[in-house]
N, C-alpha and C positions, 0 to 999 in steps of 0.2 A: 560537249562542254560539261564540266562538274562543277557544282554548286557546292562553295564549301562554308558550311554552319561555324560562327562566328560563337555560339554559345551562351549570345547573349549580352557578350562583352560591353560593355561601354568604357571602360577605360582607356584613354587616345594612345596611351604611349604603348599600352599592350596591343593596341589592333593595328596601330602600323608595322608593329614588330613583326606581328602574324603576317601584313601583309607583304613584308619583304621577306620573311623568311619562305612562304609556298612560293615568290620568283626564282631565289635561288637553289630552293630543294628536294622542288617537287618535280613530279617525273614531265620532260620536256613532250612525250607524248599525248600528251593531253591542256586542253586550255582549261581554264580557271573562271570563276566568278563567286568574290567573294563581298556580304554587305555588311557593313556596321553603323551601329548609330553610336555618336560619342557624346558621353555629358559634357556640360560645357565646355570648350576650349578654345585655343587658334592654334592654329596650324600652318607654321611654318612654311615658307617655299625654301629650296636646297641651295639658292645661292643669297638667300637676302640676313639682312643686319637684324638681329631679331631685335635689337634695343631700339633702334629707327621704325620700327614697323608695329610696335605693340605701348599701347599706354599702361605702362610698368606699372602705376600707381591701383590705377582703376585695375587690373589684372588681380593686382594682388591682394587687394581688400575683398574683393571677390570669388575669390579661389578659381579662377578661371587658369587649367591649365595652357601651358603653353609647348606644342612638340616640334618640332623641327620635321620635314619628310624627303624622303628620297630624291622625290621629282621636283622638280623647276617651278616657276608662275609665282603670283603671290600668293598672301594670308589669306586664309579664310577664317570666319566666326561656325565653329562647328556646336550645335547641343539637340535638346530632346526631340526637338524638331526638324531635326535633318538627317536625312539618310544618305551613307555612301555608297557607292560601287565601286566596283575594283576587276575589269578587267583583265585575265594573267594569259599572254597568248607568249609563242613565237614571238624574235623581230621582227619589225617587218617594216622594211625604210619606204613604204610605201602607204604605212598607217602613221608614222613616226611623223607626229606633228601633226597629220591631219584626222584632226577631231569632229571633222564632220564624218567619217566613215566609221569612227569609232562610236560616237554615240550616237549612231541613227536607230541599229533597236530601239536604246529607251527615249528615242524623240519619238518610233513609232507608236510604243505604248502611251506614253502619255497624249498621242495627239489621239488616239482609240477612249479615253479614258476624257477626252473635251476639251484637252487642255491645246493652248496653239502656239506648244512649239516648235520651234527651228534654231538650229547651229546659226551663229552669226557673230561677226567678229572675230576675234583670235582663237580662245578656246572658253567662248563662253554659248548657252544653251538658252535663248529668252524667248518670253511670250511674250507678246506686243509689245517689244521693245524693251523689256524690263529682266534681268537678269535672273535665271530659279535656278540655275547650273551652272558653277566655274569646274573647268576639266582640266586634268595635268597629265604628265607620262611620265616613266623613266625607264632607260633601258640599262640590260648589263652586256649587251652586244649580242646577246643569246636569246635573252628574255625580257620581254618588256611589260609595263605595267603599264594599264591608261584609265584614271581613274577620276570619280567629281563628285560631288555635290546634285543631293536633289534637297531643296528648301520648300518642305511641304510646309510647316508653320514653326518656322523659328522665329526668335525675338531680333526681328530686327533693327531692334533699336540697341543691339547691344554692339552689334557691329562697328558703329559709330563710338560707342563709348569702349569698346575695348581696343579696337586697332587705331594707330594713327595712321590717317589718311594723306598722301603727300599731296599736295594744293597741286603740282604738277599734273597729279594721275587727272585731279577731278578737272582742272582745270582743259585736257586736252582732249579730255570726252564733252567737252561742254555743257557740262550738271554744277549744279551749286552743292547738293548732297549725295554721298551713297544712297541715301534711303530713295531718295528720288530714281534711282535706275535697278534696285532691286526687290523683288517681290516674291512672295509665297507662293506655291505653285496652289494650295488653297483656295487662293483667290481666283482662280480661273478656273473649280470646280460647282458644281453646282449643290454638290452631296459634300458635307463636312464629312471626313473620318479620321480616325485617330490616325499614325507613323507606322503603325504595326500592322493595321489593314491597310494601309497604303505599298510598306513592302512587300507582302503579300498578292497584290496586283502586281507590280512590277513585278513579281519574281516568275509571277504566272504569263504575264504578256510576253515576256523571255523565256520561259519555255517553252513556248508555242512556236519561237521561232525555228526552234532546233528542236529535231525528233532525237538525239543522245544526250540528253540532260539527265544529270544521277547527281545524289546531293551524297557530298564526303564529311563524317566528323573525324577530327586528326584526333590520332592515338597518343597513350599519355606520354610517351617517348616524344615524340614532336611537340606537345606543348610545353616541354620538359626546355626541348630550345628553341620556344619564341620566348618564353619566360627568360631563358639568357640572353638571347639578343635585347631583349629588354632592357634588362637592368646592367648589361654594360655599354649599349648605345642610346636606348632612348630615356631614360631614364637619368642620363648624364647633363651633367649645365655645360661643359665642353661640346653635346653631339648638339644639345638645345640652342644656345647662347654665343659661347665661344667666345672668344676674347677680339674686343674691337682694334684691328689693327691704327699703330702710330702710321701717321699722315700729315703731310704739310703742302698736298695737292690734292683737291677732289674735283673730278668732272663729272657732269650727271648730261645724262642725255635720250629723251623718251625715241625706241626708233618702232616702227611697226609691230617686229618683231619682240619690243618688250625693253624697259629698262633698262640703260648702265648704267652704273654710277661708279667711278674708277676711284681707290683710294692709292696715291701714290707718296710712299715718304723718298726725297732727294737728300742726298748728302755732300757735297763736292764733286757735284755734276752724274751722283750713280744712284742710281735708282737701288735700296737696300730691300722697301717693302712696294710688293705691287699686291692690289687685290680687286675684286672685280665684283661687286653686289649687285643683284637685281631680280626680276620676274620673269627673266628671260629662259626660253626651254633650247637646253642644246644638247647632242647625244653623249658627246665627252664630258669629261671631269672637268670644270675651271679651272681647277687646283693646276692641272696639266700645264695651263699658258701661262698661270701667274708665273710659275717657277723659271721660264725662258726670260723674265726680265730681271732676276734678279743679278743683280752687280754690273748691269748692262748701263753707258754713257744714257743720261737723258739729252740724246740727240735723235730727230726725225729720220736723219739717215742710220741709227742704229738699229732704232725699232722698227724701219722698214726693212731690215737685213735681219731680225728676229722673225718678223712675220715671212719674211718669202716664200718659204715654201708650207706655211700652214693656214689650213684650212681653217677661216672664223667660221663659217656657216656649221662645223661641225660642235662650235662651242655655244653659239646664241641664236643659232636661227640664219635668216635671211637676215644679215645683214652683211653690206658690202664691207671690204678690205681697209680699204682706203678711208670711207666714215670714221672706223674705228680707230686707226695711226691718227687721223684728226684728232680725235676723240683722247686718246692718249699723250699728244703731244701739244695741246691744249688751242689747236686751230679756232679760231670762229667759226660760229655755225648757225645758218640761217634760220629765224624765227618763224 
């Protein structure tokens, strides 16, 4: 595995760019691990409404960046206090979603380090119950990325004031507050240290796992294009924002696997706009199912003769067929 030096970076929209640029261009025989830490920000999931998801106001008096990212799940509160990883491997449809095989190295360093975590839930990483790691992926069918959050001591009370929280989320985990189910992993150390001796341990408890660990710095050629992929994707309020689709139907629906929330505008019984928002991790593009509904009758037997022969689990995870045509064609659904 090669360890590849970040430089330093703390700008969000430059380190995601890095970090989708070494999925797509770096050499496929070798894996990856790369960390950064970002000044203030939130950070986007790849299917969700960034307008519904972030308090616009509070963001902006703040200067609290905002970036969109590759992979699926929701928002996180990223700043000086939290460090990322970014595992860069092969596919592998057998790591793909399961986040317990992906982050047990650094559950094992930090459980070496006092701390007592465990994978638990969907793809979150908590010590007694309390959240210190949300994890994501995304794949390009070649190369996949699986990457998270460690919260050694950020502010987590900004969390609460920069994102909006949907009363669904908290309500279905049974908490009154975020702050109530997430925690510093600080707190379950006995030795304060700063972020920088912190990733320094981690980087070290991971290379002890693998006897081929070599640390890579990218040549100026290549930063030549993260810096473009930058400033024409991440750096964009189209790649960020994007414009909120017209609608005169919305469905929302929490399923294990992770939020939909379906935006559909009807016209004289045809469905013109379909779109699909939420937290949910799935290996294909969304973009790919919306486009099947477009000019299609809003009738259950139409949409059941679009889905025939496509697979949802490949768009949102485990969820069944049938939920989703519900879910679409505006069925009731048990409480």
């Amino acid at each position: 595995m090669i360890f590849i030096e970040n430089e330093g970076v703390t700008n969000p929209h430059l380190n995601l760019a890095l970090e989708e640029y070494i999925v797509r261009n770096f050499s496929f025989d070798h894996d990856y691990l790369l960390f950064y830490i970002n000044e203030p920000s939130i950070i986007i999931g790849r299917n969700q409404n960034t307008l519904e998801e972030i308090n616009h106001e509070y963001v902006e008096e703040h200067n609290i960046k905002v970036v969109r990212r590759v992979s699926g799940g929701g928002a996180v509160y990223h700043d000086f206090g939290n460090l990322n990883f970014s595992f860069i491997t092969d596919h592998d449809i057998k790591s793909l979603n399961n986040f317990k095989k992906v982050t047990a190295p650094v559950v094992k360093v930090l459980n070496s380090m006092g701390v007592p975590a465990e994978m638990k839930g969907r793809n979150d990483v908590v010590a007694n119950d309390k959240k210190i790691s949300g994890n994501a992926q995304f794949s390009t069918g070649k190369r996949m990325v699986s990457h998270g959050t460690l919260l050694l001591d950020s502010d987590l009370s900004e969390v609460a004031n920069s994102l909006q929280v949907k009363m669904s989320k908290i309500e279905s985990k049974g908490h009154k507050s975020v702050r109530s189910r997430v925690a510093n992993i600080s707190e379950f150390m006995e030795e304060k240290i700063d972020i920088e001796t912190f990733r320094s341990k981690i980087l070290n408890g991971l290379y002890e796992e693998r006897d081929d660990f070599e640390t890579y710095r990218l040549t100026d050629e290549e930063w030549e294009g993260v810096h473009k992929l930058k400033e024409e994707k991440y750096d964009t309020w189209e790649w960020n924002y994007g414009s909120s689709p017209k609608f005169n139907i919305q469905r929302e629906r929490r399923f294990p696997a992770g939020t939909l929330d379906l935006r559909l505008f009807v016209e004289k019984g045809h469905i013109q706009n379909f779109k699909v928002f939420g937290d949910f991790f799935g290996r294909e593009p969304v973009e790919k199912l919306e486009e099947l509904f477009i000019g299609a009758r809003y009738e259950k037997s139409d949409i059941e003769d679009i889905l025939k022969n496509v697979d949802i689990e490949t768009y949102f995870g485990a969820i069944p067929k049938e939920d989703f045509i519900n879910l679409v064609y505006g069925a009731d659904e048990e409480e």
